[in-house]
Structures are given as structure tokens and as C-alpha cells.
MDAnalysis code that builds the backbone (N, CA, C; Angstrom):
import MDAnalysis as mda
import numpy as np

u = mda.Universe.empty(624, n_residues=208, atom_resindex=np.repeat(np.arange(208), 3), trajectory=True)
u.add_TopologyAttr("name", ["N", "CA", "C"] * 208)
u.add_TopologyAttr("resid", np.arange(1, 209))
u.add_TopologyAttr("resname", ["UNK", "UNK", "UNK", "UNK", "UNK", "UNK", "UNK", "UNK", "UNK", "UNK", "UNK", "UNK", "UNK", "UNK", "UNK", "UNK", "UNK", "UNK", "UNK", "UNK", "UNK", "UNK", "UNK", "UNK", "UNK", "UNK", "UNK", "UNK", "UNK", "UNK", "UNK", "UNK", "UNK", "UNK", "UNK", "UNK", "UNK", "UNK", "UNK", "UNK", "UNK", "UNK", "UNK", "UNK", "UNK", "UNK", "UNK", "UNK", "UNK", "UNK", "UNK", "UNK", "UNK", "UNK", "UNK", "UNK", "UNK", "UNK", "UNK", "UNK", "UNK", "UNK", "UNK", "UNK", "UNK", "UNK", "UNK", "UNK", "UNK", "UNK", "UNK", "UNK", "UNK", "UNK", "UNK", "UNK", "UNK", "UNK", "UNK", "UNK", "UNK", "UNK", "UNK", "UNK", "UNK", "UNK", "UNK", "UNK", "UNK", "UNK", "UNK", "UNK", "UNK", "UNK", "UNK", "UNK", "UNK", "UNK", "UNK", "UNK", "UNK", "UNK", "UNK", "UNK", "UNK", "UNK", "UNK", "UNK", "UNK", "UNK", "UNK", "UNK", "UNK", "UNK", "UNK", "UNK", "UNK", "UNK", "UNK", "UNK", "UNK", "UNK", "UNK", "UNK", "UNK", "UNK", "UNK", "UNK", "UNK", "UNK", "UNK", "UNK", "UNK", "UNK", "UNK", "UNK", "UNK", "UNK", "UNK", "UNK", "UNK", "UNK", "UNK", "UNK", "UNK", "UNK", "UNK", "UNK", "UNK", "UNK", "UNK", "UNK", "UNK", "UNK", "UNK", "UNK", "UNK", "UNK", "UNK", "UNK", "UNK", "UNK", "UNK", "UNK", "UNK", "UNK", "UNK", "UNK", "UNK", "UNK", "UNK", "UNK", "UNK", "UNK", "UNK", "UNK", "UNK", "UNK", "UNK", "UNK", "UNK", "UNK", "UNK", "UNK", "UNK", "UNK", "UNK", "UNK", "UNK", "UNK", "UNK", "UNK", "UNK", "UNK", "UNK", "UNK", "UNK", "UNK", "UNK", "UNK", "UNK", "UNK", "UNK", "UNK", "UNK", "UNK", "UNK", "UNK"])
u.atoms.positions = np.array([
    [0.847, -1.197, 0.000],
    [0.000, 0.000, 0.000],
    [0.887, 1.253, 0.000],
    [0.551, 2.352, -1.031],
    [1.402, 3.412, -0.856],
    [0.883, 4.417, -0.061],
    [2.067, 4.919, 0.493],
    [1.617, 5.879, 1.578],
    [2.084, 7.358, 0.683],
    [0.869, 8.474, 0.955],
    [0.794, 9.510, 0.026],
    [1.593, 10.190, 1.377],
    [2.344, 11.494, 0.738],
    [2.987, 12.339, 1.586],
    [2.060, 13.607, 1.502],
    [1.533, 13.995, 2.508],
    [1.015, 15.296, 2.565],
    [1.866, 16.745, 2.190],
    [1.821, 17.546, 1.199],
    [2.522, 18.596, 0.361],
    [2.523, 20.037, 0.854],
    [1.339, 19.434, 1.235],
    [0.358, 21.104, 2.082],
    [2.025, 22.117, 2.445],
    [2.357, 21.589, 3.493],
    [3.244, 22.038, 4.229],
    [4.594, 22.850, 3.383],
    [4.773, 22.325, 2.335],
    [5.949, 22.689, 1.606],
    [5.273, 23.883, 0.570],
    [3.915, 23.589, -0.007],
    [3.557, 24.691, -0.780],
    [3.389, 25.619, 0.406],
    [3.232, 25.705, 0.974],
    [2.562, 26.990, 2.185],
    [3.923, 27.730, 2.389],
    [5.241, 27.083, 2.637],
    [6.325, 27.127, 3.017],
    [6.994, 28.201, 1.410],
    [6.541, 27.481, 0.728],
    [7.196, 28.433, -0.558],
    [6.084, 29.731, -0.822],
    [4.596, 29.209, -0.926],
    [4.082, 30.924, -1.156],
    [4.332, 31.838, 0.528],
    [4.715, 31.622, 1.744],
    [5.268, 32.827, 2.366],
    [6.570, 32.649, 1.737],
    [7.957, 32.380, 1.302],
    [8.524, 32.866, 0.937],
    [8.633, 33.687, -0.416],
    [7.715, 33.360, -1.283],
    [7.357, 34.525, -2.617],
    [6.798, 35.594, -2.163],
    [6.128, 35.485, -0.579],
    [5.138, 36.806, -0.554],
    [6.320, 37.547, -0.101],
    [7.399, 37.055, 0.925],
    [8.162, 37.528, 1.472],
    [9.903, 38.533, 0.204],
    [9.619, 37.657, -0.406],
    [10.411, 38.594, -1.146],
    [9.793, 39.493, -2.240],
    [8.103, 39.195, -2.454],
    [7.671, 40.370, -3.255],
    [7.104, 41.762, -2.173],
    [7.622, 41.644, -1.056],
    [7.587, 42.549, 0.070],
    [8.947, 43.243, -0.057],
    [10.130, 42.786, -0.094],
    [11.385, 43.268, -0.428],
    [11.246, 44.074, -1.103],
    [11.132, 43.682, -2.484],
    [11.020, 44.356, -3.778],
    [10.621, 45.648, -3.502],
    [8.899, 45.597, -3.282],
    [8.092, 46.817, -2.739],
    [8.453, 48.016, -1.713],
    [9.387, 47.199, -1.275],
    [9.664, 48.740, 0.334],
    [11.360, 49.072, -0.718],
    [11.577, 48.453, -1.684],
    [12.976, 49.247, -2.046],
    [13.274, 48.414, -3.287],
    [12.402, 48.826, -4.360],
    [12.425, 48.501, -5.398],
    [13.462, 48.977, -6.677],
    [14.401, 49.819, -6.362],
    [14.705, 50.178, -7.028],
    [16.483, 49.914, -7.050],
    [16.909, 49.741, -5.661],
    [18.430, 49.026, -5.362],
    [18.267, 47.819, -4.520],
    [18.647, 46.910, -4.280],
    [18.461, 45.573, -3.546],
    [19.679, 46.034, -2.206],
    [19.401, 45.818, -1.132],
    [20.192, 46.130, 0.147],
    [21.598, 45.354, 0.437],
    [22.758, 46.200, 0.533],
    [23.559, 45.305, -0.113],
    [24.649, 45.102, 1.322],
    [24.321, 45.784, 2.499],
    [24.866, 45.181, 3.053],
    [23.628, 45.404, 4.605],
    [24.264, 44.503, 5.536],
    [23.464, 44.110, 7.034],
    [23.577, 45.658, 7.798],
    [22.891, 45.430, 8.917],
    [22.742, 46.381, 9.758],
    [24.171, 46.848, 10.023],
    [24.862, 47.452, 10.842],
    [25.691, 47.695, 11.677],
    [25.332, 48.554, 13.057],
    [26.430, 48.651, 13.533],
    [25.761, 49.140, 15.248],
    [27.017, 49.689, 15.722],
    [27.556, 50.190, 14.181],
    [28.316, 51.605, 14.266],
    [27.546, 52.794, 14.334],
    [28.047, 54.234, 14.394],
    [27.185, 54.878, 14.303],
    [27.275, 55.628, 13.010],
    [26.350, 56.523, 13.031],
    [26.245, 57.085, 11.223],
    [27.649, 58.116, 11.586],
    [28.077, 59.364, 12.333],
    [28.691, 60.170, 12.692],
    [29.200, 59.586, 14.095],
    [30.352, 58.764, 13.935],
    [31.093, 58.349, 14.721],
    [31.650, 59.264, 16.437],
    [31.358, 59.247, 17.618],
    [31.638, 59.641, 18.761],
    [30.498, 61.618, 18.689],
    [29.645, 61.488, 17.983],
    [28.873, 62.698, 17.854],
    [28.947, 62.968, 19.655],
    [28.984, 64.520, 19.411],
    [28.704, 64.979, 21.071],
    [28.233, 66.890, 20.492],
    [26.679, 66.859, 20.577],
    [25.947, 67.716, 20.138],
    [26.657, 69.260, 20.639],
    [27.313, 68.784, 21.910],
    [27.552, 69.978, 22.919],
    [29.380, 71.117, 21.966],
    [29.704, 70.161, 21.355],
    [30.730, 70.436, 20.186],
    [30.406, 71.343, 19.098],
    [28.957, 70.977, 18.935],
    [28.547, 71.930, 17.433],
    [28.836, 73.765, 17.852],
    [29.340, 73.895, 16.903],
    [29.167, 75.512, 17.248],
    [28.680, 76.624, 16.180],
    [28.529, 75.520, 14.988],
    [27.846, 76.089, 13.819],
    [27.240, 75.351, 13.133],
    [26.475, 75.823, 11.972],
    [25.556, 74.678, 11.352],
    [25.112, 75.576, 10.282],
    [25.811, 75.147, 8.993],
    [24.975, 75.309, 7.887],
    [24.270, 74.349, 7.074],
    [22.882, 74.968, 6.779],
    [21.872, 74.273, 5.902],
    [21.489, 74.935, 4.922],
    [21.742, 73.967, 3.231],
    [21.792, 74.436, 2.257],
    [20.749, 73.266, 1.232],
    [19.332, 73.915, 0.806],
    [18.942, 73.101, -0.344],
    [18.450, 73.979, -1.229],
    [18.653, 73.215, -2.229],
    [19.341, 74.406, -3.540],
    [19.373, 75.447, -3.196],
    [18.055, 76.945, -3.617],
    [18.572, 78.032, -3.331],
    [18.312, 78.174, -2.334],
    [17.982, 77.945, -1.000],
    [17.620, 78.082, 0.257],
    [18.954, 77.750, 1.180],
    [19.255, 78.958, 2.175],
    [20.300, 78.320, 3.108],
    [20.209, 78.970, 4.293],
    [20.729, 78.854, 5.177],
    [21.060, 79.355, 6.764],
    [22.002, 78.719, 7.042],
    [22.528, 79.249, 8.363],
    [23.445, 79.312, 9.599],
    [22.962, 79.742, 10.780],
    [23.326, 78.539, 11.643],
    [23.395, 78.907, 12.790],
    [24.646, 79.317, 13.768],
    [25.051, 79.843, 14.538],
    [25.811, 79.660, 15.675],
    [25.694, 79.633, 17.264],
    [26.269, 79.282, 17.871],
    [26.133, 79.236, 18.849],
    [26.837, 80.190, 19.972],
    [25.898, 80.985, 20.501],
    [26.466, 81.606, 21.129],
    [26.229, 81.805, 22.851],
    [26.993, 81.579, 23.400],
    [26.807, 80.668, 25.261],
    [26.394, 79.874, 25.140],
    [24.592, 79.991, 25.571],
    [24.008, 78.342, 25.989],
    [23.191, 78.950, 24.531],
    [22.691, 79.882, 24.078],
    [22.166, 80.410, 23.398],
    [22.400, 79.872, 22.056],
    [21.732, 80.088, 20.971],
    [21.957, 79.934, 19.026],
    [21.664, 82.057, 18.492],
    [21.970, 81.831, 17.476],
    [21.482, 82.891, 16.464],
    [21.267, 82.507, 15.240],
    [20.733, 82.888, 14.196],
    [20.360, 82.473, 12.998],
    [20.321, 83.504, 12.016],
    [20.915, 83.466, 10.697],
    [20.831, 84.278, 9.768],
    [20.564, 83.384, 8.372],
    [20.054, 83.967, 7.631],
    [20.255, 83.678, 6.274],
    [21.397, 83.546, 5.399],
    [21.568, 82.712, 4.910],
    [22.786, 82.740, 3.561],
    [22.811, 82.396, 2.377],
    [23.013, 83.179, 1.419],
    [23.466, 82.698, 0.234],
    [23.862, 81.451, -0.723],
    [22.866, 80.365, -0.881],
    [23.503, 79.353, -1.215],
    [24.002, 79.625, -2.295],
    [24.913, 78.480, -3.236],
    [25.753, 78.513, -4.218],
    [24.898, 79.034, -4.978],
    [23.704, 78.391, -5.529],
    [22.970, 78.458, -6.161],
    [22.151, 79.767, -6.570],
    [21.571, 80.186, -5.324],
    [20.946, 81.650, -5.551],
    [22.439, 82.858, -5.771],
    [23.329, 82.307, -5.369],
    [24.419, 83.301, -5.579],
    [25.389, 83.909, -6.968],
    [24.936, 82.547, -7.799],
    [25.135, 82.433, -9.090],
    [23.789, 83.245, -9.351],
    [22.833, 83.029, -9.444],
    [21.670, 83.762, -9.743],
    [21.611, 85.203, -9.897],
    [22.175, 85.660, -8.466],
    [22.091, 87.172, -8.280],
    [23.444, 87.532, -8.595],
    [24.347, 86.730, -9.535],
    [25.345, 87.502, -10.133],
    [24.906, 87.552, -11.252],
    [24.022, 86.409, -12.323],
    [23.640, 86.552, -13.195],
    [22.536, 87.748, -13.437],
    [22.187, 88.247, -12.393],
    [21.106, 89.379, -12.311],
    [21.559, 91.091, -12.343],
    [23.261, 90.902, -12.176],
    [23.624, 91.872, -11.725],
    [23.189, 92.361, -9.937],
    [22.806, 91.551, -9.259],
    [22.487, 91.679, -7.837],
    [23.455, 91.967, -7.069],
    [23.338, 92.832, -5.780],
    [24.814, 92.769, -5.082],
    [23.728, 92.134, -3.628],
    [24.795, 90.705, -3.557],
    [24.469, 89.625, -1.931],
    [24.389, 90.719, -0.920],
    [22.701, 89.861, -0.435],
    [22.472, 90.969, 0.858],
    [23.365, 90.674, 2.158],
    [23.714, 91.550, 3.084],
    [24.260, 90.838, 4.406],
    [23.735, 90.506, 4.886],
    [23.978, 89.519, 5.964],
    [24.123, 88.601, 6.828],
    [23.069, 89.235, 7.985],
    [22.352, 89.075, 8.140],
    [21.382, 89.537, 9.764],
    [20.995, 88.458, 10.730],
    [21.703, 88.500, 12.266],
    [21.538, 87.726, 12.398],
    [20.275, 87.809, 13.726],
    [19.467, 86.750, 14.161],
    [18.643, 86.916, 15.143],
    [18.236, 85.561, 15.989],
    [18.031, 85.760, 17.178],
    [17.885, 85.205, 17.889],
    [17.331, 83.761, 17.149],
    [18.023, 82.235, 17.765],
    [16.944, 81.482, 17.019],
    [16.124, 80.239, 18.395],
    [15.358, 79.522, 17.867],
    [14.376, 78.912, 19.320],
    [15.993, 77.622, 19.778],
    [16.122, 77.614, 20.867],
    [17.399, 77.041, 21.261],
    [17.529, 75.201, 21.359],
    [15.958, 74.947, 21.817],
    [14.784, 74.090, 21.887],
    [15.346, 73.120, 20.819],
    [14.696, 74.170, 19.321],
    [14.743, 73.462, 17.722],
    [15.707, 72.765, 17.559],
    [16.708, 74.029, 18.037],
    [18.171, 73.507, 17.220],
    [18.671, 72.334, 18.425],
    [18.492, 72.280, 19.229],
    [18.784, 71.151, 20.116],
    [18.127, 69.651, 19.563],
    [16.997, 70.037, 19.396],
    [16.233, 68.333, 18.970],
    [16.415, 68.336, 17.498],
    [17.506, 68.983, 16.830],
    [17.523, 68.745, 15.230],
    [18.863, 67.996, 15.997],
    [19.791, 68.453, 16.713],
    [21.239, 68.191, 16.641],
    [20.904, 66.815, 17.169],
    [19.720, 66.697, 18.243],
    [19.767, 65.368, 19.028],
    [19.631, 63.974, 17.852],
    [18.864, 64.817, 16.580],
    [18.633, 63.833, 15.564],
    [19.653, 63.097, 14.995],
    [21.124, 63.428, 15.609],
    [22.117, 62.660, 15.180],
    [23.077, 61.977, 16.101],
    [22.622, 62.229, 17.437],
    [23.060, 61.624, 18.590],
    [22.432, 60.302, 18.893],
    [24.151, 59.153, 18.751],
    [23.513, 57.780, 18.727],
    [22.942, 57.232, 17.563],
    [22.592, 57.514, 16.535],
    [22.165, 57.166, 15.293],
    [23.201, 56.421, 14.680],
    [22.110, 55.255, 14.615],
    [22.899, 54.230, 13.655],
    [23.389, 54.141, 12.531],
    [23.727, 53.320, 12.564],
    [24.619, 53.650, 10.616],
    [23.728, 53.098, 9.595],
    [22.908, 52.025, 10.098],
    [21.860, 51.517, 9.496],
    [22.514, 50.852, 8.474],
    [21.883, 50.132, 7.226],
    [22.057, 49.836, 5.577],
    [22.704, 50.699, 4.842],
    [23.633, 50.084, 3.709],
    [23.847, 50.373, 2.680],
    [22.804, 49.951, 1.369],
    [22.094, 50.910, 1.202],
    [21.371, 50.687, 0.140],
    [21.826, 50.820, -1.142],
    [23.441, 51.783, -1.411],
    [23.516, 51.978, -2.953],
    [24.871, 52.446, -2.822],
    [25.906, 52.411, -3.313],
    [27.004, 52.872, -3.415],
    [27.356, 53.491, -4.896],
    [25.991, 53.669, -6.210],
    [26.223, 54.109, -7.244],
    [25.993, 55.518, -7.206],
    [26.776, 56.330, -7.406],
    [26.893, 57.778, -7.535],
    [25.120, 57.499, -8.671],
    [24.999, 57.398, -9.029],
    [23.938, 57.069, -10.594],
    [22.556, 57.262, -9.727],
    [22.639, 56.352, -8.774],
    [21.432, 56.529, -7.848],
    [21.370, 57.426, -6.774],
    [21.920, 58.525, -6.432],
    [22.005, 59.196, -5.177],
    [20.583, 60.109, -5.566],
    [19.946, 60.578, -6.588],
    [19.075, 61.472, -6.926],
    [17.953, 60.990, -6.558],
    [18.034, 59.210, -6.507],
    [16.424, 58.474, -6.398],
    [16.064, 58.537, -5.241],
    [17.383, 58.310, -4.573],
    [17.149, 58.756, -2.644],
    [17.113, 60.392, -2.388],
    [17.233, 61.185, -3.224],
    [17.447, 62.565, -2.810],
    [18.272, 62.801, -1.994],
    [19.484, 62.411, -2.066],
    [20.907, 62.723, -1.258],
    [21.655, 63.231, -2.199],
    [21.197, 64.260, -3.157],
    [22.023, 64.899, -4.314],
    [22.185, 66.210, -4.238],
    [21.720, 66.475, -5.377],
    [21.380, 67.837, -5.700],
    [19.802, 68.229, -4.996],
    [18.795, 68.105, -4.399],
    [17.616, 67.898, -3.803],
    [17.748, 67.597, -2.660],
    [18.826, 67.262, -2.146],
    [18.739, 66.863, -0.264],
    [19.132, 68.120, 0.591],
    [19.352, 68.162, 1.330],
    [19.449, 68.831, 2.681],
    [20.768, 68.678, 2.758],
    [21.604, 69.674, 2.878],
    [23.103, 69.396, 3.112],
    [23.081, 70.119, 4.546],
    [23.482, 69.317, 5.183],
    [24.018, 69.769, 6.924],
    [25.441, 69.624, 7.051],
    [26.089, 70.788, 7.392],
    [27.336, 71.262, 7.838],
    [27.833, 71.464, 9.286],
    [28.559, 70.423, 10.183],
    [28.710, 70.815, 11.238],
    [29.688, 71.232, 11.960],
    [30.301, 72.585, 12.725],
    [31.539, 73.382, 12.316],
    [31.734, 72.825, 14.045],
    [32.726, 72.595, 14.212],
    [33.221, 73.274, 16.113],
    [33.531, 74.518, 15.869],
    [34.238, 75.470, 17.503],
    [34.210, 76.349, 17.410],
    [35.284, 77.148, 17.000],
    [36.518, 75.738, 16.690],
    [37.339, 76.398, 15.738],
    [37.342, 76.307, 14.036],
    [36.214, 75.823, 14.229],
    [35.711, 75.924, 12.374],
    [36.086, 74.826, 11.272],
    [36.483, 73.804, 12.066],
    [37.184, 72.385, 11.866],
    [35.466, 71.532, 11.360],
    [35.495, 71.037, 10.624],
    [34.176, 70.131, 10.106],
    [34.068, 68.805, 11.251],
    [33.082, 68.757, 11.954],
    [32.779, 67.626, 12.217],
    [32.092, 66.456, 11.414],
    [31.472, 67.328, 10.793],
    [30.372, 66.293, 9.752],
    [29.754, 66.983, 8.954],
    [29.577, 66.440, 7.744],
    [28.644, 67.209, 6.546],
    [27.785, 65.772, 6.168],
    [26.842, 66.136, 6.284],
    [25.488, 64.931, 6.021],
    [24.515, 65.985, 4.988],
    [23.962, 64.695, 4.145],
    [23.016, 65.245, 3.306],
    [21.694, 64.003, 3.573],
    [21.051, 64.874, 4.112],
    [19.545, 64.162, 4.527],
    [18.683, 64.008, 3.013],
    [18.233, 62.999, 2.579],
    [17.101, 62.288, 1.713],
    [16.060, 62.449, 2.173],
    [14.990, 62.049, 1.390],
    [14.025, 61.439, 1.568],
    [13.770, 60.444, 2.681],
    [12.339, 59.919, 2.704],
    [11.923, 59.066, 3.959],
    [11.762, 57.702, 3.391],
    [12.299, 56.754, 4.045],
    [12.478, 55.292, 3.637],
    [11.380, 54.675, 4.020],
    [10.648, 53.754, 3.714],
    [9.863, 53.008, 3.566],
    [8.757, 53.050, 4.286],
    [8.793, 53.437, 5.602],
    [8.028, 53.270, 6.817],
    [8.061, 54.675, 7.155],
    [8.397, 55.721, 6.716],
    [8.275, 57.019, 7.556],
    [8.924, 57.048, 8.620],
    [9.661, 55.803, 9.152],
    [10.545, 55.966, 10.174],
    [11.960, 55.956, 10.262],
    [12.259, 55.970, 8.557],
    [13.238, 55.918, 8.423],
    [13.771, 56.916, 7.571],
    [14.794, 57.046, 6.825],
    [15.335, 58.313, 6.046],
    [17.462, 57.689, 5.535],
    [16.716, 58.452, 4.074],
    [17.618, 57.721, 3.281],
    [18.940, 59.072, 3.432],
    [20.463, 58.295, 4.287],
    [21.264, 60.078, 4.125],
    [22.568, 59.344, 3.559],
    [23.263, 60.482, 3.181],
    [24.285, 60.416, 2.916],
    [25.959, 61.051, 3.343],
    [26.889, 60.459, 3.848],
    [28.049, 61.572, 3.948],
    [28.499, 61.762, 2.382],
    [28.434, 63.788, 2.787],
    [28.619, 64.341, 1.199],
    [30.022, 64.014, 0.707],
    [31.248, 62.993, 1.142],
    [32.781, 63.208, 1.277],
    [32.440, 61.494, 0.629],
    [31.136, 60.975, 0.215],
    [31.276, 59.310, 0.346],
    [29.823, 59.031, -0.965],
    [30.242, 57.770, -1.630],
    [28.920, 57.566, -2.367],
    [27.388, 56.827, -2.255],
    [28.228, 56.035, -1.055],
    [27.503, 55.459, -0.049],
    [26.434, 55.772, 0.545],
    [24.575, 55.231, 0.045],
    [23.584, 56.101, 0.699],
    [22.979, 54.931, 1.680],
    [23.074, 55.281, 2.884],
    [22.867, 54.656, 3.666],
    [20.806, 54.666, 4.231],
    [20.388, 54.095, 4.891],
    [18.550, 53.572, 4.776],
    [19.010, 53.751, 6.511],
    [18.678, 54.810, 7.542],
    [18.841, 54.676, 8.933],
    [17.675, 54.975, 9.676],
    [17.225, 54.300, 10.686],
    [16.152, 53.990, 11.811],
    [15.906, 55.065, 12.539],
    [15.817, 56.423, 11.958],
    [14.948, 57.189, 12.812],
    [14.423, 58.526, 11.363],
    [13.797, 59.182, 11.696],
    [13.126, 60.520, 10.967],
    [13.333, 61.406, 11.133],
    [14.830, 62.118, 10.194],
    [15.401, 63.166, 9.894],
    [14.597, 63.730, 9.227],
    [13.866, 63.758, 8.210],
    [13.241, 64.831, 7.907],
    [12.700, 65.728, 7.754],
    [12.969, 66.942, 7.658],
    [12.320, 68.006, 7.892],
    [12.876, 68.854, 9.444],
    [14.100, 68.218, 10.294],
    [14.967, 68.260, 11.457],
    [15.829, 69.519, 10.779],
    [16.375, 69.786, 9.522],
    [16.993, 70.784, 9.391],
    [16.587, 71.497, 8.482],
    [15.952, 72.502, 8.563],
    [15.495, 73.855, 7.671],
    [16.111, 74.919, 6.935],
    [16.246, 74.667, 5.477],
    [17.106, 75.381, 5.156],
    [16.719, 76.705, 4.831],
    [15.129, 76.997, 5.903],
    [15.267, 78.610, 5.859],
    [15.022, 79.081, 7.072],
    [15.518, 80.297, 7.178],
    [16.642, 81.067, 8.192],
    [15.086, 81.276, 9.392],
    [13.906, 81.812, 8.728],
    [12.681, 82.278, 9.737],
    [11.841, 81.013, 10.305],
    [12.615, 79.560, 9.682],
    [12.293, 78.457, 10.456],
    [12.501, 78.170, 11.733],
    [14.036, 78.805, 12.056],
    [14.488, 78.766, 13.524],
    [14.288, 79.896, 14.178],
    [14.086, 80.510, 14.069],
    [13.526, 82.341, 14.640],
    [13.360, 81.529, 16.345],
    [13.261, 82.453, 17.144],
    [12.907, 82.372, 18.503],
    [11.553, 82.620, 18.602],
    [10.697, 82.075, 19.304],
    [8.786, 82.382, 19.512],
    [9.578, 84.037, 19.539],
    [10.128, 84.694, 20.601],
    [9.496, 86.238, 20.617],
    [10.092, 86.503, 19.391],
    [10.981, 86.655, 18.637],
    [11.332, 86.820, 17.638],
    [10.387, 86.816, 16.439],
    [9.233, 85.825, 16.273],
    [8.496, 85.457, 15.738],
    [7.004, 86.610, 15.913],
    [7.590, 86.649, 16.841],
    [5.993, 87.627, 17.070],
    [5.976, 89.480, 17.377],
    [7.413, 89.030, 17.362],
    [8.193, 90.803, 17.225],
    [8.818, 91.088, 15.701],
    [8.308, 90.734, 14.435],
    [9.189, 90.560, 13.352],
    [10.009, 92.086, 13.105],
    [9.666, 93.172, 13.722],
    [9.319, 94.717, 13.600],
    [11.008, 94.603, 14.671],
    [11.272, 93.784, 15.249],
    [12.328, 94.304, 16.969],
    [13.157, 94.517, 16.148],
    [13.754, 95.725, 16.558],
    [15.534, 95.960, 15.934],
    [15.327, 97.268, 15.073],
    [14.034, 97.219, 14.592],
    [13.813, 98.449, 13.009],
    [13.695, 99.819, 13.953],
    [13.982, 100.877, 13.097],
    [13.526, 102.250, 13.635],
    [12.503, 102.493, 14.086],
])
């Protein structure tokens, strides 16, 4: 008498693994993940209390911050971009004004990189940095100490799969890394984003 083998088990076994890799596909369809986690960090020994400047530049939009005591200030700047512009215009670059900015903001933008993992390598092709928006379209963050020495230049992407994540890049590397928390929208590359509340509600303080 032949004894039948029940199959059930092995088809079930292969459609979750088809569902499971047409789930792959879908959350990052466009580069395949090419290397594992790590539990390095993205900006190696970060210590927020170091920053003493911070420029943010997307395309024509830019600012600076500094730090001054426990305090920040904030002005507007000139990115590359609008600066070419207003030479092509015959424009002469406005100065620099600087004003109080909320101390709060700039603290929980800086905290956004304290401890942050290094997460995935999703792409190491210069070809693809535009699909993640770590290009010409990202957020370039500049971070100065207070002798003007670079700690880090990061260019924030887009949001990865889940909204909890965010695709960045170091601008010195081709490497776009997929990391476990939500940078976006943490650095503003305009100047009346960081304003101080009274600042905000005094826009008139300082004028004649």
C-alpha cells in the first residue's frame, strides 16, 4: 500500500517565501540592500555639545546657525545656487542679519544625530544618489566646532519606507545609507524656520 505524503506544508512554506520577497522588492524597489545592519554609528563619537555652527543648504535656500553661550542665532545665507543667480542678475548679496533662534529646535535637530545608527547600505552608485534625494535635492548639513574644523557634513534624503526611516548620505562618500529614525524636515534650510517664539511675534524688533 502506498503511503501519500502530505505537500500542504511545503507549498505553504514556498508561497510565504514569494510573498516575502515580493515585500522586499516593494519597500525598495529600485536598489536591492547590499549590506546588514551595523551598530556603528552614522557620525562616529557625535557629542551635540561640540557643534558651534551649522549650515543648511537646499538648492537656493540656506542658513546658519551659531552658537552663542548656551544660546543659538540664525541668519540667512546665500547658497551657491541663488548666488550664481544674483550675479547673473547683476544683484549685489544681501548681508548677513543675524537673530535670535528657538534654542529648543536647534537642540532636537542636533539630538537627531546623537547615537544614530549607521543603518544599511542601500547603494554605493553615484547614478542613484538622486532616487534617494541625497544629491542635488537633499538637505546638506554642515557641522563646524568652534574652531571651524568640520565635524560632519550629512546630506539628509528622503523618507524610507516606513516614515521611520530616512535615506542620508556623507557628502565626502557615495555610499547612501537607509537609517532607523526621521530626519526629515529636522533641518530647515530657511533662516525664519528657527527664529525664537518672541522673535516670531516681534518681526518689527531691531527696526527704527
Amino acid at each position: 500500500m502506498k503511503i501519500i505524503k502530505d505537500k500542504r506544508p511545503l507549498i505553504y512554506l514556498a508561497i510565504a517565501v514569494a510573498a516575502a520577497i515580493v515585500v522586499l522588492f516593494i519597500e525598495n524597489p529600485d536598489m536591492p540592500r547590499v549590506d546588514d545592519a551595523s551598530r556603528d554609528t552614522f557620525i562616529p563619537e557625535f557629542d551635540s555639545a561640540l557643534v558651534a555652527r551649522i549650515e543648511v543648504t537646499q538648492l537656493l535656500e540656506a542658513a546658519a546657525l551659531e552658537r552663542e553661550g548656551e544660546d543659538w542665532k540664525v541668519t540667512e545665507r546665500i547658497s551657491p545656487m541663488k548666488k550664481e543667480l544674483y550675479e547673473k542678475e547683476g544683484k549685489d548679496l544681501p548681508e548677513e542679519e543675524w537673530k535670535p533662534a528657538e534654542r529648543a529646535r536647534v537642540s532636537h535637530a542636533l539630538g537627531g544625530f546623537g547615537g544614530l545608527n549607521k543603518g544599511i547600505v542601500v547603494s554605493q552608485n553615484p547614478d542613484n544618489q538622486e532616487l534617494f534625494q541625497v544629491k542635488n535635492t537633499g538637505v546638506n548639513v554642515l557641522l563646524l566646532d568652534k574652531g571651524g574644523d568640520e565635524i560632519a557634513e550629512v546630506v539628509i534624503g528622503k523618507n524610507g519606507p516606513d516614515y521611520g526611516s530616512t535615506y542620508v548620505r556623507r557628502s565626502n562618500e557615495d555610499k547612501v545609507y537607509l537609517v532607523d529614525r526621521a530626519l526629515v524636515g529636522l533641518f530647515s534650510p530657511v533662516a525664519s524656520d528657527w527664529l525664537a517664539q518672541e522673535t516670531q511675534k516681534n518681526p518689527a524688533e531691531g527696526s527704527p
